[in-house]
N, C-alpha and C positions, 0 to 999 in steps of 0.2 A: 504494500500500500504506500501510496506516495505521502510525503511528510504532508508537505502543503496542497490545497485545493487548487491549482494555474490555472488562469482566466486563457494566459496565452504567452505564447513561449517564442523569442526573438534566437536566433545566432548567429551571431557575428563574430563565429572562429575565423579566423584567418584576415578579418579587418585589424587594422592600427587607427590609432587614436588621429582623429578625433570623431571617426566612424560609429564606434560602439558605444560612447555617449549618445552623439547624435542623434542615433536609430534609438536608443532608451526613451530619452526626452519625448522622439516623436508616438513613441509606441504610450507610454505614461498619459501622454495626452488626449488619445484614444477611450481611455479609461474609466471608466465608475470607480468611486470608493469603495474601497473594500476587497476588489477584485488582485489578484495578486500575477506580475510579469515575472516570468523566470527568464534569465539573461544570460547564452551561452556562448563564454568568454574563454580566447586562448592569448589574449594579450597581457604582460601584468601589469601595464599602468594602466588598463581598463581595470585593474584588482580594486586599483586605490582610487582611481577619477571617479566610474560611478557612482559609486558610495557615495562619496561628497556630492554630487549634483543630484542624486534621488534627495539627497537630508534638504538640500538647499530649496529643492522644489516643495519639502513640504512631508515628502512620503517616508516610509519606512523600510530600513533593510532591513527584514527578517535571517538571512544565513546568506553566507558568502561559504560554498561548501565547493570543496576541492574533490574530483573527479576523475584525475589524473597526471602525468607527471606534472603540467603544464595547461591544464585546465579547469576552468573554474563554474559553477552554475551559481548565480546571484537571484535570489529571492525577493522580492520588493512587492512591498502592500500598498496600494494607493490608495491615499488617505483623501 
């Protein structure tokens, strides 16, 4: 069973910044409160960028969970 309930799930493995914020922002905006984007990421300054622009926007990161040597799945609850 899956941790969290995903509204809808982006990946942007193989983009570099400033791509995978981007595509977050626009995908977030999309959104109802409450619904939650999973965000899959193999860049790692998208590890640390996202996070800060989901918080700034308002929303919540639920888990930044590691996947592989080199990849990450980002959690995010829009509030």
């Amino acid at each position: 069973m899956a941790k969290y309930e995903v509204t809808k799930t982006i990946d942007v493995r193989g983009e570099v910044c400033p791509v995978p914020d981007v595509e977050t922002k626009r995908a977030l905006k999309k959104m109802k409160s409450g619904e939650i984007l999973e965000v899959l990421i193999d860049y790692p300054m998208s590890k640390e960028r996202i996070p800060e622009t989901v918080k700034k926007l308002g929303h919540e990161v639920l888990e930044i969970e590691e996947v592989g040597g080199s990849e990450w799945k980002i959690y995010i609850k829009v509030k």
